[in-house]
N, C-alpha and C positions, 0 to 999 in steps of 0.2 A: 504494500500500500504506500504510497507516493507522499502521504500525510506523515506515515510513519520513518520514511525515509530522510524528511527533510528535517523533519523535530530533531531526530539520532541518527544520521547518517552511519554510525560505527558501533557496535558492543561497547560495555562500557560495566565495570560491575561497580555497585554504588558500594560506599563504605561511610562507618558515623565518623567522627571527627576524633573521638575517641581512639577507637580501633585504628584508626590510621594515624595517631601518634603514635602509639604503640606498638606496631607495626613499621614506621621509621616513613610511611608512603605522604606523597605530595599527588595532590589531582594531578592527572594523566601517568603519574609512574604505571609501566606495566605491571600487573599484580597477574598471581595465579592461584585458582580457587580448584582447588582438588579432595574429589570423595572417592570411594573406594570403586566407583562406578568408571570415572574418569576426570576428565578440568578442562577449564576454561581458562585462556589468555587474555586482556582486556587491560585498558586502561582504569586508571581507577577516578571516580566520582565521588569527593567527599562532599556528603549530606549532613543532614540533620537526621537520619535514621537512628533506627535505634540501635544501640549498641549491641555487639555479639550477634548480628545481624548483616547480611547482603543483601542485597538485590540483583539479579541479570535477568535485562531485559530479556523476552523469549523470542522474538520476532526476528532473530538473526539464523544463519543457518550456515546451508553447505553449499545452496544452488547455486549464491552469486559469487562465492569468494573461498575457497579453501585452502586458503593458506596456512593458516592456524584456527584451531579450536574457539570457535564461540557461539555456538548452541550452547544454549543454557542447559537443555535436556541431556548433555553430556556429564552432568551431577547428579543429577538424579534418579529416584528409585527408580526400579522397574515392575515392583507390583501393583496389585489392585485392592482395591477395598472392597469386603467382603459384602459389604450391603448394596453398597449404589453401584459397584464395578468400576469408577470412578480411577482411573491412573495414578497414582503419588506426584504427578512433575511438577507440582507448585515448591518441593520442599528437599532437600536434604542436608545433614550435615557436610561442612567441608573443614580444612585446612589452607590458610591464606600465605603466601607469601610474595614480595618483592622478587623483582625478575632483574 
């Protein structure tokens, strides 16, 4: 979508201000957010989020650019939930760091 492209032309994983002192990260350092599934390469967006928390945007992929990793769905789970059958890919844990 052309709306979505123009707002964030690039992946980008958000980080609080917190965690990104902590972390030693400055907006746009490359960071890497890896779970046991796989990670994501991205620059980094420091917010007002909440701490001990990311966000990656999902809208990115493999169609127009495969250079490096950034599907979001690259962290996350792969099961379902037993009631609604509903996917996990809003969530999983990771490990952060400077690139």
């Amino acid at each position: 979508m052309q709306a979505l492209q123009d707002k964030a032309p690039e992946a980008f994983i958000e980080i609080s201000k917190a965690d990104a002192l902590a972390y030693n990260i400055q907006n746009g350092d490359a960071i890497e957010a890896r779970s046991r599934r796989g990670y994501v390469v991205a620059p980094a967006k420091i917010t007002d989020i909440r701490q001990g928390f990311l966000f990656i945007p999902f809208h990115y992929g493999y169609w127009d650019d495969n250079s490096h990793p950034r599907a979001a769905n690259e962290v996350t789970r792969e099961d379902w939930d037993p009631v609604s059958k509903q996917p996990h890919y809003k969530l999983s844990a990771v490990c952060i760091r400077k690139m």
